[in-house]
N, C-alpha and C positions, 0 to 999 in steps of 0.2 A: 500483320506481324508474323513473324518468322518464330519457329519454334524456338530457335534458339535464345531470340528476345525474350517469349514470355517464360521461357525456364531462368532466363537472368534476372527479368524481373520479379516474378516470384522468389527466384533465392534473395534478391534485395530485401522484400518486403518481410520474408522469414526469419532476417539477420535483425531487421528495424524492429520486430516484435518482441523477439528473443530478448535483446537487448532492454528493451522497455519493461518487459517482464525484469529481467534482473533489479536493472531499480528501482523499479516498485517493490519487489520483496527486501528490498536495502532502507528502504527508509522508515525510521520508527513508530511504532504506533503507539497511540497514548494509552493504548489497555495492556501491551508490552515494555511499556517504561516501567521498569525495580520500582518498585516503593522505598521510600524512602522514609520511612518509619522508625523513628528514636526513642529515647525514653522520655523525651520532653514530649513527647505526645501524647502520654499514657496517661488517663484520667483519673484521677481518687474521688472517693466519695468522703463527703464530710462528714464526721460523725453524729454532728450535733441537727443540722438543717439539712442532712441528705442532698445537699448540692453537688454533683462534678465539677471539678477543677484540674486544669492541666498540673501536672504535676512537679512543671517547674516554677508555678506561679504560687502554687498552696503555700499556706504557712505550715510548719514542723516543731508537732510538739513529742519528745522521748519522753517517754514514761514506762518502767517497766520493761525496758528493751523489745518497747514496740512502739514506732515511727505512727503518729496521728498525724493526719492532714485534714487543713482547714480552709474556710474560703474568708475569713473576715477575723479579725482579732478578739471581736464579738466573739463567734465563736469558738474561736480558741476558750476565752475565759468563760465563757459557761461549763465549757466541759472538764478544765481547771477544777471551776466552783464544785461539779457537780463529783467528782473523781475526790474530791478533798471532804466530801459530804460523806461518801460513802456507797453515793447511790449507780456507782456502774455495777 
């Protein structure tokens, strides 16, 4: 081969790296995809049975201008029962 050749070919192969390096830094990775984290994601605890519940799924009792979340309607009325007893 002719110098000329392997300086052409090597510029080929440079241009075909190059390039493949580009799109591999173009295409997304799943540790660099946003989160996508809302409010209905965000857990409550219950106050009665200490269980987590999504927070779109809890049940909501006001009392006092403060928002209880619950995981069962059980629960709700216990702490009803227990708030009307006197005993929080």
């Amino acid at each position: 081969m002719t110098p000329l050749r392997l300086l052409i070919l090597a510029l080929l192969f440079y241009m075909g790296w190059y390039l493949f390096r580009i799109r591999r830094k173009k295409k997304p990775r799943p540790s660099d995809a946003p989160s996508d984290t809302s409010p209905q994601d965000i857990l409550v605890e219950d106050p009665v049975c200490h269980l987590l519940v999504p927070k779109h799924q809890a049940l909501r009792l006001r009392k006092d201008g403060v928002t209880y979340y619950f995981c069962s309607e059980q629960c709700c009325d216990k702490f009803a029962e227990k708030s009307a007893q006197g005993e929080l």
